[in-house]
DSSP file (Angstrom, degrees, kcal/mol; ACC not computed):
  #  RESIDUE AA STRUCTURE BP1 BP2  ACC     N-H-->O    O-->H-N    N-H-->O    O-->H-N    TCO  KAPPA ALPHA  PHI   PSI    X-CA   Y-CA   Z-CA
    1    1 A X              0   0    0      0, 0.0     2,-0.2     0, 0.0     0, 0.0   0.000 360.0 360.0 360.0 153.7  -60.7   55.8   -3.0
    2    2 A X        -     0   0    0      1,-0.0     2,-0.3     2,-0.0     0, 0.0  -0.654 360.0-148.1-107.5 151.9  -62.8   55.3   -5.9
    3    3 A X        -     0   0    0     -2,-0.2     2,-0.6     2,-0.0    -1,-0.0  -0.750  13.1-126.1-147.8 116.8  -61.1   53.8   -9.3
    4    4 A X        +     0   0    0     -2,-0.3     2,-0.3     1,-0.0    -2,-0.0  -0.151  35.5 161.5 -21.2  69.9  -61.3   53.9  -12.6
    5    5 A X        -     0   0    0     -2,-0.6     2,-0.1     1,-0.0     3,-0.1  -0.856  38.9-113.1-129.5 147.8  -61.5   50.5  -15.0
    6    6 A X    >>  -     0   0    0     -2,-0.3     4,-3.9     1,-0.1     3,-0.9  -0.282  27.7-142.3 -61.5 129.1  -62.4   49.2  -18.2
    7    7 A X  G >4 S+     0   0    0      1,-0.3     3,-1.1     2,-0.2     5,-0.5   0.909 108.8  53.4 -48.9 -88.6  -65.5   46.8  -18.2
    8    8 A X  G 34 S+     0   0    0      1,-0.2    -1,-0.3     2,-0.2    -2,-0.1   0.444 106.6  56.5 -36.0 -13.3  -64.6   44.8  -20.4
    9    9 A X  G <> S+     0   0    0     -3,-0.9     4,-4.1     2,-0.2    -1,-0.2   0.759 115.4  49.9 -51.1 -56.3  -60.9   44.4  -17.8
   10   10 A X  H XX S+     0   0    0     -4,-3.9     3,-2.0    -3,-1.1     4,-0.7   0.951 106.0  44.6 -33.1-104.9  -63.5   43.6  -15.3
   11   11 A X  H 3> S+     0   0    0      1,-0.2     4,-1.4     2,-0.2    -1,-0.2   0.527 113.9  51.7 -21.6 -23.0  -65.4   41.4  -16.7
   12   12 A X  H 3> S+     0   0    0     -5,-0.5     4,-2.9     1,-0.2    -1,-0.2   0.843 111.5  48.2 -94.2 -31.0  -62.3   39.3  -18.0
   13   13 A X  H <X S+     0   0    0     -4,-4.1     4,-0.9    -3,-2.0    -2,-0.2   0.415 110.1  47.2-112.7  42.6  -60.9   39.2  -15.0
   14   14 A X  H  X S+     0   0    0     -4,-0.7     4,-1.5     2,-0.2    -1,-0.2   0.684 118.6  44.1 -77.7 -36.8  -64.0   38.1  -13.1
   15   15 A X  H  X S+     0   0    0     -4,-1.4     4,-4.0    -5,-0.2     5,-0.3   0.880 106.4  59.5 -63.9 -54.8  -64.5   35.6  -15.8
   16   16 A X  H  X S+     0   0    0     -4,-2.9     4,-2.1     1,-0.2    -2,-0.2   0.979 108.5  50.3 -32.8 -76.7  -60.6   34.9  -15.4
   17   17 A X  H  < S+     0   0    0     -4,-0.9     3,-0.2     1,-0.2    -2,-0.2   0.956 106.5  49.8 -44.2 -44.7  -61.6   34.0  -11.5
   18   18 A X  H  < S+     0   0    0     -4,-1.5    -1,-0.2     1,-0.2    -2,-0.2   0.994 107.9  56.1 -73.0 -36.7  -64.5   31.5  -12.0
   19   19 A X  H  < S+     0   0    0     -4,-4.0    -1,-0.2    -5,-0.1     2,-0.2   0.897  90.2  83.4 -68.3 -15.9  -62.6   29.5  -14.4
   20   20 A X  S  < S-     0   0    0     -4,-2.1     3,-0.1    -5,-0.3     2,-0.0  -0.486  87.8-108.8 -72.9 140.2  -59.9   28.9  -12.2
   21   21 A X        -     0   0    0     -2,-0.2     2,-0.1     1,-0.1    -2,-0.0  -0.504  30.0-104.9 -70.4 161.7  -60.2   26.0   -9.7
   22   22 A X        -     0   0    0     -2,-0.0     2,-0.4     1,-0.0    -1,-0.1  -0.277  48.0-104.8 -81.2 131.0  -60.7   26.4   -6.0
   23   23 A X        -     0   0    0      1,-0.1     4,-0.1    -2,-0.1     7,-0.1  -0.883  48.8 -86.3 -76.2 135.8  -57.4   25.6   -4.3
   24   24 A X    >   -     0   0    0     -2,-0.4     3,-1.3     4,-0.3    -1,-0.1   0.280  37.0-125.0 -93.9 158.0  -57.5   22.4   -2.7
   25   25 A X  T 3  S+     0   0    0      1,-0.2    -1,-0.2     2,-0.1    -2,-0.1   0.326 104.5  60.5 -63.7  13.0  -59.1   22.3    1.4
   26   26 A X  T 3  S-     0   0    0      2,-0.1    -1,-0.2    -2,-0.1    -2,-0.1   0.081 114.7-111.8-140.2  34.8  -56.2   20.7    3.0
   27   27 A X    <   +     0   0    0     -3,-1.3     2,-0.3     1,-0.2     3,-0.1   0.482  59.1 154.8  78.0  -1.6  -53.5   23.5    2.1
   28   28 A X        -     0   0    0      1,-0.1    -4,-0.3    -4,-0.1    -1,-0.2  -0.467  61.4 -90.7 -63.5 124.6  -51.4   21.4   -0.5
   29   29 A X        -     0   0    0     -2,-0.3     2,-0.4    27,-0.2    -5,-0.2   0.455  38.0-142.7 -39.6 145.5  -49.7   23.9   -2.9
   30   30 A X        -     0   0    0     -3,-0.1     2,-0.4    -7,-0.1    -7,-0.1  -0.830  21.0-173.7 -97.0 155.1  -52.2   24.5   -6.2
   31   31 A X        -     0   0    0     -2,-0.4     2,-0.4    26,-0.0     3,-0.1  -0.735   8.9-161.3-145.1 120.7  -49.8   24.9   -9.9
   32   32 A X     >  -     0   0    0     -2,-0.4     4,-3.0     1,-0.1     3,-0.4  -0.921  23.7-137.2 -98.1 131.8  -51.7   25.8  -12.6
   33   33 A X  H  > S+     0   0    0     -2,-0.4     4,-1.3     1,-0.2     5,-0.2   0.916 107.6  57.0 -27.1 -81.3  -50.8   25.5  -16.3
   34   34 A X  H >> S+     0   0    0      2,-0.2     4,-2.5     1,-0.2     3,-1.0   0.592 104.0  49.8  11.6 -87.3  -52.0   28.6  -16.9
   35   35 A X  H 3> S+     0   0    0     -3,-0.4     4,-1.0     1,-0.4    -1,-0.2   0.787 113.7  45.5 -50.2 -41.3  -49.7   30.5  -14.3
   36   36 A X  H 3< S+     0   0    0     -4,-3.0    -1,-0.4     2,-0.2    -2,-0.2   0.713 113.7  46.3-100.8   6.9  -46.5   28.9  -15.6
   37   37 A X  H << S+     0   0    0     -4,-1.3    -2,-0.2    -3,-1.0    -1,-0.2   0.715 103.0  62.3 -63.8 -65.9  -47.1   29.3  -19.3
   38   38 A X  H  < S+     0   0    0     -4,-2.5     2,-0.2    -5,-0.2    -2,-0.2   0.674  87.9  94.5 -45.4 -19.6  -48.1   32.8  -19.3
   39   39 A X     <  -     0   0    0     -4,-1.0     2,-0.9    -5,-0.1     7,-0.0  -0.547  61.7-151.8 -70.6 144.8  -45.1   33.9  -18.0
   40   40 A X    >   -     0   0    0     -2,-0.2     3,-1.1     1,-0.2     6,-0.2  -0.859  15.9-169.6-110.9  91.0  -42.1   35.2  -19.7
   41   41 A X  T 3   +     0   0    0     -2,-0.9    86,-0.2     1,-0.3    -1,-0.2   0.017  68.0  86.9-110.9  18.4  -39.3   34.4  -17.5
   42   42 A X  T 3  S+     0   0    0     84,-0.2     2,-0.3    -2,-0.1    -1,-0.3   0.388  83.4  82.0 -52.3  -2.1  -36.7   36.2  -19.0
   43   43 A X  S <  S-     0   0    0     -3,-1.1     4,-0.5     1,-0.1     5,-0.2  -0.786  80.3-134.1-110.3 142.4  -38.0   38.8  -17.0
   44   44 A X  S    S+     0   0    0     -2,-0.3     5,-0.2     1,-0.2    -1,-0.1   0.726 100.4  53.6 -74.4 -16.1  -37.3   39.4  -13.4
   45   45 A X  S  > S+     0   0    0      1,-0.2     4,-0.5     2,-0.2    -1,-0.2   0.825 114.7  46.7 -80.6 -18.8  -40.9   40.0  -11.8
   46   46 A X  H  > S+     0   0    0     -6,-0.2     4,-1.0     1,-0.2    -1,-0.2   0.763 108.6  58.1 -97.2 -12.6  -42.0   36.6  -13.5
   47   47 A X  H  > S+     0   0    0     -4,-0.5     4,-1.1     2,-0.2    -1,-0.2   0.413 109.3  43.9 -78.1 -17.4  -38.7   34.8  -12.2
   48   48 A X  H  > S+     0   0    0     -5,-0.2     4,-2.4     1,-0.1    -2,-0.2   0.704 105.7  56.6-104.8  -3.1  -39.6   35.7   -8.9
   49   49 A X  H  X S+     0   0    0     -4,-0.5     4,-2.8     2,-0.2    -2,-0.2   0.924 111.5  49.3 -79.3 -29.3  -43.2   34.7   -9.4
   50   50 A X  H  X S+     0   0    0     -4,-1.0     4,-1.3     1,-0.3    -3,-0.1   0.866 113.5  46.1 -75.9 -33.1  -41.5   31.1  -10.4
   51   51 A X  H  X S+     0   0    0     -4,-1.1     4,-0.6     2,-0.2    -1,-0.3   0.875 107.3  56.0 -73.8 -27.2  -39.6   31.3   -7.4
   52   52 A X  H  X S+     0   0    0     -4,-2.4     4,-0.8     1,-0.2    -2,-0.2   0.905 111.7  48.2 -27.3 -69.2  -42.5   32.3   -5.5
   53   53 A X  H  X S+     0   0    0     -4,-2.8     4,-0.9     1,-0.2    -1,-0.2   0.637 103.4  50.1 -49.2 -38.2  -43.9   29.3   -6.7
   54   54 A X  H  X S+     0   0    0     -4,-1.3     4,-5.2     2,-0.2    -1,-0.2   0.723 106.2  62.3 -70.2 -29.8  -41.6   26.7   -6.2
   55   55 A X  H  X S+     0   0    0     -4,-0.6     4,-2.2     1,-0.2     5,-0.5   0.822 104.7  51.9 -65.1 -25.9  -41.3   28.0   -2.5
   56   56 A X  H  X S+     0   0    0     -4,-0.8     4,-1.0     1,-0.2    -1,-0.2   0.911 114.0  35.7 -69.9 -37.3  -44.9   27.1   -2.4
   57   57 A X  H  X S+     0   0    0     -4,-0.9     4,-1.4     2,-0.2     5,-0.5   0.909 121.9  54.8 -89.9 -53.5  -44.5   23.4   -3.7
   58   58 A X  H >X S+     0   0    0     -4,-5.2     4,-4.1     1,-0.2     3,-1.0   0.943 110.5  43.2 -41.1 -72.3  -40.8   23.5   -1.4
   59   59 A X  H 3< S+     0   0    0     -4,-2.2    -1,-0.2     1,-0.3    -2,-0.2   0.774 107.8  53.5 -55.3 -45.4  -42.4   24.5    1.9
   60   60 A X  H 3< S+     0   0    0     -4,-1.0    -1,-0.3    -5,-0.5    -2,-0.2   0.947 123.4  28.0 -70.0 -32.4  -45.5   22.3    2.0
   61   61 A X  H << S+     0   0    0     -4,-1.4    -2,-0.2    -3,-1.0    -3,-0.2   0.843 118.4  55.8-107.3 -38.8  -43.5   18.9    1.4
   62   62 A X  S  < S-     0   0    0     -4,-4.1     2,-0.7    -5,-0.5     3,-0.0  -0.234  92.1 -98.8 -99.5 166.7  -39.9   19.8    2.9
   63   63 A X    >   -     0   0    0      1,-0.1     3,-1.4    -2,-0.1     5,-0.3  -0.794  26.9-133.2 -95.3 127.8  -38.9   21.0    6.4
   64   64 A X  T 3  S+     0   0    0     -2,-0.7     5,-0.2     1,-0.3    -1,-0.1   0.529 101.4  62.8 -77.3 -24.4  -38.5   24.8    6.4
   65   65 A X  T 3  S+     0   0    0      3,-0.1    -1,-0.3     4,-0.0    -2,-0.1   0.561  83.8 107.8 -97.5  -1.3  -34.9   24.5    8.5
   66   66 A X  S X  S-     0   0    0     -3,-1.4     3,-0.5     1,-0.1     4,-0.3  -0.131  95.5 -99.1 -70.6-178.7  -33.5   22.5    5.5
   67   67 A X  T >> S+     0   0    0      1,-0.2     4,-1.4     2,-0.1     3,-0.8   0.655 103.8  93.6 -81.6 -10.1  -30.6   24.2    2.7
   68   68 A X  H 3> S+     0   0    0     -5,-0.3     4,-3.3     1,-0.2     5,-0.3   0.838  80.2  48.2 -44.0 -52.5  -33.9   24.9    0.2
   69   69 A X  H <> S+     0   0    0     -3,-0.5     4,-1.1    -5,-0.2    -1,-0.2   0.809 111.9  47.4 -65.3 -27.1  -34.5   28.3    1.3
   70   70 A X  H <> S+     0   0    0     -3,-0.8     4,-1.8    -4,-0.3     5,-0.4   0.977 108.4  59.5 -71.6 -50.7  -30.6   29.1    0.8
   71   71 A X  H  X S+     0   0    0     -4,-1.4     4,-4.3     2,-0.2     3,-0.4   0.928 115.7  35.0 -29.1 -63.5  -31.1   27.2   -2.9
   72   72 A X  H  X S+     0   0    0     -4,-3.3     4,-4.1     1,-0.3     5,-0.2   0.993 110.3  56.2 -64.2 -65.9  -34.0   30.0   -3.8
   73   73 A X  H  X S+     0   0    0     -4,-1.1     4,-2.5    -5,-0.3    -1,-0.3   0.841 111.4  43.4 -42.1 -42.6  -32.6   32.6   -2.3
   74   74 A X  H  X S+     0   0    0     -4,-1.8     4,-3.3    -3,-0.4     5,-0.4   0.911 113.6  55.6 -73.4 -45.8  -29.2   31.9   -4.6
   75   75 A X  H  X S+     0   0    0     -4,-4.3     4,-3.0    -5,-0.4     3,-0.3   0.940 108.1  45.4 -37.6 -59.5  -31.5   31.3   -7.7
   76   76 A X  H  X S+     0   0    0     -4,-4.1     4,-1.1     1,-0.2    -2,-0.2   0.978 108.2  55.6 -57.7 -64.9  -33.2   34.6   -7.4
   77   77 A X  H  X S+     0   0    0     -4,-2.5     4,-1.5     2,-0.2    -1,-0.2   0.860 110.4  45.6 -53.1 -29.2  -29.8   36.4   -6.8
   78   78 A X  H  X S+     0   0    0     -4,-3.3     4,-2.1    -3,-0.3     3,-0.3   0.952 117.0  50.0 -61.5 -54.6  -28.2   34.8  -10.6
   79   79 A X  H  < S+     0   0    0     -4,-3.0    -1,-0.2    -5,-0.4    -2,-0.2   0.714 105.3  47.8 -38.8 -33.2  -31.3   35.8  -11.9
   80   80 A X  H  < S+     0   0    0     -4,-1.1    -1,-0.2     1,-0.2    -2,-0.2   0.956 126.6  33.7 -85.7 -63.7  -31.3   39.3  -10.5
   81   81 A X  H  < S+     0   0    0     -4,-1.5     2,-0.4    -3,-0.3    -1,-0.2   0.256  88.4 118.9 -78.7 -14.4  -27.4   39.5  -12.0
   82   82 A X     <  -     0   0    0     -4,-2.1     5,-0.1    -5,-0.2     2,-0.1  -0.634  47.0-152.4 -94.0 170.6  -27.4   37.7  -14.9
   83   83 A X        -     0   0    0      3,-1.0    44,-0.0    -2,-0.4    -2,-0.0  -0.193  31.7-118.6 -91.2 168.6  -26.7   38.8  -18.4
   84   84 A X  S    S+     0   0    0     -2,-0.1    47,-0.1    43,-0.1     3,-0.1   0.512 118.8  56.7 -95.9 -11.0  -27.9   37.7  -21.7
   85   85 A X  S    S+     0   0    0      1,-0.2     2,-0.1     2,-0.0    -3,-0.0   0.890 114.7  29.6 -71.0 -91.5  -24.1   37.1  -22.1
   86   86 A X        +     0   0    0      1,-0.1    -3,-1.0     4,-0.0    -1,-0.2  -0.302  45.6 159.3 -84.8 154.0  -23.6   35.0  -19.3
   87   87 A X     >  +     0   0    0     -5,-0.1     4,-1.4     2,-0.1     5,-0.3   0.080  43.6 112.5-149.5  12.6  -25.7   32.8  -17.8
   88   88 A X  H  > S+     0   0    0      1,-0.2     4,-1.7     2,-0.2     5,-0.2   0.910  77.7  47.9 -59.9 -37.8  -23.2   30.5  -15.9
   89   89 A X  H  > S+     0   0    0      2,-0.2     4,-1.5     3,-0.1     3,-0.5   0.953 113.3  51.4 -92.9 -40.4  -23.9   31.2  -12.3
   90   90 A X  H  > S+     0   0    0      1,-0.3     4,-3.1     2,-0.2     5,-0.4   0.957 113.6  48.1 -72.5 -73.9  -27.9   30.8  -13.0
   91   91 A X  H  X S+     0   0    0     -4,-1.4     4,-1.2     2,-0.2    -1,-0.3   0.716 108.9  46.2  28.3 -87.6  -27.1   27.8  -14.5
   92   92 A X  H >X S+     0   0    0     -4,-1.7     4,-2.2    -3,-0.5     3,-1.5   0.981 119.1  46.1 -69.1 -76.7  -24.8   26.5  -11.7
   93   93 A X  H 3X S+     0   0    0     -4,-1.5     4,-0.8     1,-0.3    -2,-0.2   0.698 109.4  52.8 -59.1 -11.0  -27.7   27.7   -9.1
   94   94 A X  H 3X S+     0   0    0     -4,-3.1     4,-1.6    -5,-0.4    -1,-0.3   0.779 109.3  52.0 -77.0 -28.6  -30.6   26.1  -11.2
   95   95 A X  H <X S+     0   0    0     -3,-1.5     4,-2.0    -4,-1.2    -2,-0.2   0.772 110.6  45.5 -84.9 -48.9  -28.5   22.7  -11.2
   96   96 A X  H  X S+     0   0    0     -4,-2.2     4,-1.3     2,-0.2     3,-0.3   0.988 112.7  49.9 -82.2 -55.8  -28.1   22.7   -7.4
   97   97 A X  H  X S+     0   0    0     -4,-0.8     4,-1.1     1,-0.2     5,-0.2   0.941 117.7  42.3 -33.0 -55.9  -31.9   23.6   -6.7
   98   98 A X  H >X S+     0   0    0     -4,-1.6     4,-2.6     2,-0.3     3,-1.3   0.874 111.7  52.0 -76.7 -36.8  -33.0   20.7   -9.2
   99   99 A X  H 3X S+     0   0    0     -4,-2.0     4,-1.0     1,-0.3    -1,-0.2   0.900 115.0  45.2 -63.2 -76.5  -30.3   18.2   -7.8
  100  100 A X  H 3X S+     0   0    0     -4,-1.3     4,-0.7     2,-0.2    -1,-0.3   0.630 113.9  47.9   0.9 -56.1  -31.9   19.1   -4.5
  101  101 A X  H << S+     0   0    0     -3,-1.3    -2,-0.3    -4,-1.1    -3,-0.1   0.802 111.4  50.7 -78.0 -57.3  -35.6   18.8   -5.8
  102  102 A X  H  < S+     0   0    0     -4,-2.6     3,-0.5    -5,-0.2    -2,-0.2   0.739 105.5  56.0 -57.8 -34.5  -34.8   15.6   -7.3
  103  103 A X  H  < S+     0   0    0     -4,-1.0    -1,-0.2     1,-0.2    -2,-0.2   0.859 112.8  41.3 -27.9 -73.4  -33.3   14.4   -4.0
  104  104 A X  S  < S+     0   0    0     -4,-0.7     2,-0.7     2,-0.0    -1,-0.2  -0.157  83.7 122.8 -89.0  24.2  -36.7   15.1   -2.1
  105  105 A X        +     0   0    0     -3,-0.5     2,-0.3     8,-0.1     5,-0.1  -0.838  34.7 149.5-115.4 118.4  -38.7   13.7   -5.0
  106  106 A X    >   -     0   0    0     -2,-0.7     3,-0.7     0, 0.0     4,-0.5  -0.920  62.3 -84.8-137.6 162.5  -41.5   10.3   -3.4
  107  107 A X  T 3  S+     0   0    0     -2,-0.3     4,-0.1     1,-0.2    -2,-0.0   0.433 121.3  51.1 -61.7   2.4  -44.6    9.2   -4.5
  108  108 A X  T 3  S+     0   0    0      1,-0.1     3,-0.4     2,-0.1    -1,-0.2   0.635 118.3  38.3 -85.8 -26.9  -47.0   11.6   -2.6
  109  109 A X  S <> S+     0   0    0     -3,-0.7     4,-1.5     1,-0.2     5,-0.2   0.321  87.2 113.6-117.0  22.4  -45.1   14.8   -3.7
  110  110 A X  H  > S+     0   0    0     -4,-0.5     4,-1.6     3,-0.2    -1,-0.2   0.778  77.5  34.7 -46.0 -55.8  -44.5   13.5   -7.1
  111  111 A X  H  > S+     0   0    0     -3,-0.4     4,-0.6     2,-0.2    -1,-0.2   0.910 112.2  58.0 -93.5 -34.3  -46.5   15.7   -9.3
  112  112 A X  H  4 S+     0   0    0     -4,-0.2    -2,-0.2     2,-0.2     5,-0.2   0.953 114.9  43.3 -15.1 -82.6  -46.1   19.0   -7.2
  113  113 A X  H >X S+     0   0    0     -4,-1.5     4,-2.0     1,-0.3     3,-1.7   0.941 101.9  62.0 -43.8 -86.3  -42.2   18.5   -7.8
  114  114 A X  H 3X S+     0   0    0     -4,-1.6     4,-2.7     1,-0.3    -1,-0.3   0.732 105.6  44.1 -13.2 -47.6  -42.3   17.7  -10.9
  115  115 A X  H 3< S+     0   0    0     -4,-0.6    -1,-0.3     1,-0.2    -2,-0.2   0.007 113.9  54.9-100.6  48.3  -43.9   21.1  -11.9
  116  116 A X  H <> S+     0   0    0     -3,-1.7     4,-1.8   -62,-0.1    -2,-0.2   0.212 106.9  48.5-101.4 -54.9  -41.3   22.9   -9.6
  117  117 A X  H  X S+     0   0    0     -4,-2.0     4,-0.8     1,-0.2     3,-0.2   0.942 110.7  52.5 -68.4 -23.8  -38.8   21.2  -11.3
  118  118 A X  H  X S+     0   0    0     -4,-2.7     4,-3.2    -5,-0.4    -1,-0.2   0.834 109.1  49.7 -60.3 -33.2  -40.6   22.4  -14.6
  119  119 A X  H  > S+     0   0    0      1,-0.3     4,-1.1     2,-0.2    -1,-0.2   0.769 108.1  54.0 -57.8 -44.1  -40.6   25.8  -13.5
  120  120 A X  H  X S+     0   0    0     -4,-1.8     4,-1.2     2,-0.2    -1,-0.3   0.474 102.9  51.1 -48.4 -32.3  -37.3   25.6  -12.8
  121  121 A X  H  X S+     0   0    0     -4,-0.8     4,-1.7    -5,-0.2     5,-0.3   0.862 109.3  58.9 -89.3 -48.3  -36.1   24.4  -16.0
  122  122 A X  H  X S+     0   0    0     -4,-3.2     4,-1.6     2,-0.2    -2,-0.2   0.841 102.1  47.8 -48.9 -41.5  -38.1   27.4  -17.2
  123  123 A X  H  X S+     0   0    0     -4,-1.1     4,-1.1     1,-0.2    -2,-0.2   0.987 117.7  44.5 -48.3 -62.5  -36.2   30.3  -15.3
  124  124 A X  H  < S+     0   0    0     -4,-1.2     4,-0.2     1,-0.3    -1,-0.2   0.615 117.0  44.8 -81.3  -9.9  -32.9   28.9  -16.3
  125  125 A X  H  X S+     0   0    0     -4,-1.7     4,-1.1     2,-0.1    -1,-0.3   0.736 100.1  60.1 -70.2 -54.7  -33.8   28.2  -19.7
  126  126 A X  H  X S+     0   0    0     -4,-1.6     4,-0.9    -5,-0.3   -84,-0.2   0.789  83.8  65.5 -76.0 -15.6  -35.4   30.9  -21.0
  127  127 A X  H  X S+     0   0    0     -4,-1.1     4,-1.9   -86,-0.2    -1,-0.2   0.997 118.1  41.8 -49.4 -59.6  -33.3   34.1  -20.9
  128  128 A X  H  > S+     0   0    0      2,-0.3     4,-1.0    -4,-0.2    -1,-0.2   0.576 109.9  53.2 -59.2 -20.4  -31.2   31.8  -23.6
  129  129 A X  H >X S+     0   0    0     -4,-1.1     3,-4.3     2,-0.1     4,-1.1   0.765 112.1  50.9 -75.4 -80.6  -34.0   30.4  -25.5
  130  130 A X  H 3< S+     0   0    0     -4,-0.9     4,-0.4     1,-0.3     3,-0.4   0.513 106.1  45.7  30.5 -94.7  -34.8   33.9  -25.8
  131  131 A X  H 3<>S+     0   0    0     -4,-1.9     5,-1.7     1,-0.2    -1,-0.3   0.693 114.7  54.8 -75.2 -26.5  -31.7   35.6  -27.1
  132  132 A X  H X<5S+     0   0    0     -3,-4.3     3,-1.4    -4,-1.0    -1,-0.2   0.929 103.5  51.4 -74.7 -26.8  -31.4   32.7  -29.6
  133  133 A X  T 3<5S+     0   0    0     -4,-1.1    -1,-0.2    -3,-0.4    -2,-0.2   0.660 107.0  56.4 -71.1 -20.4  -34.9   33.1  -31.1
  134  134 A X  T 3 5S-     0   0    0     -4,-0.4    -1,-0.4    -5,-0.3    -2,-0.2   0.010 116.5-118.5-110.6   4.5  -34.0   36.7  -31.5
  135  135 A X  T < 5 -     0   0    0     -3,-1.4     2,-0.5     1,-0.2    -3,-0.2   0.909  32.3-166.0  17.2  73.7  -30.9   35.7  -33.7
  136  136 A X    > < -     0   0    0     -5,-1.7     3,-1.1     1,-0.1    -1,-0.2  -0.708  13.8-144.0 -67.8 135.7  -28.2   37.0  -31.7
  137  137 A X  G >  S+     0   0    0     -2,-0.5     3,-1.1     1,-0.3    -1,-0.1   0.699  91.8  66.8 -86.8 -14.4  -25.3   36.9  -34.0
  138  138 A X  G 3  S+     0   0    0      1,-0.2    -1,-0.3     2,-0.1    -2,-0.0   0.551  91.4  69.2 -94.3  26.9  -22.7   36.1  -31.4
  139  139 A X  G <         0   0    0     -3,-1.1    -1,-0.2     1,-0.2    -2,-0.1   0.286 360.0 360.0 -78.8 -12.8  -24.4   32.6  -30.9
  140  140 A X    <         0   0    0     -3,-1.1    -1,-0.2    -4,-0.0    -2,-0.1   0.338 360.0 360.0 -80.9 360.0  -23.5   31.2  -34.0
């Protein structure tokens, strides 16, 4: 089915593709600056892209039958449920992921992790960054 798009959409994101590097040939997880700035992670579709992400970094260095996948899985669900009031159980389930992360953290998977844990630090951070920048009054 034939579809409708702006050139210039086109073009940007054709352009968008050649600047991005090639992921690497022997299947170790890619993180780009890029990806994890541009996202707004107070928002849920970009909290799952972060979880997405983390799974990627998780899953190439750790063994798949380990508690990680239970970790994510609880992360996504605070996110899903928290509030801009509360933010305790995302919190609590960003703390055990990174505590976890930190665990699993040697000198081959070093730099991977590292922006897993960054990502991480993003999710649970930003809803609250957020609501302060926005001067919520009951913050004070």
């Amino acid at each position: 089915m034939a579809k409708v798009i702006a050139m210039d959409d086109y073009l940007n994101d054709k352009l968008m593709e050649q600047m991005l590097p090639a992921p690497p040939e022997n299947g170790e997880p890619f993180v780009n600056d890029r990806q994890i700035w541009s996202k707004d992670y107070s928002k849920l579709e970009n909290v799952v892209f972060g979880v997405l992400k983390i799974r990627e970094v998780l899953n190439y260095y750790l063994y798949y039958e380990d508690v990680w996948p239970y970790l994510l899985l609880n992360l996504l669900d605070a996110a899903a449920g928290a509030s801009p009031e509360d933010q305790g159980e995302l919190r609590e389930a960003a703390a055990h992921l990174r505590n976890y992360i930190i665990q699993a953290v040697d000198a081959v998977n070093r730099k991977n992790m590292y922006a897993a844990l960054f990502v991480l630090d993003l999710i649970e951070k930003t809803p609250g960054f957020k609501r302060l920048v926005q001067g919520d009054p009951d913050l004070a």
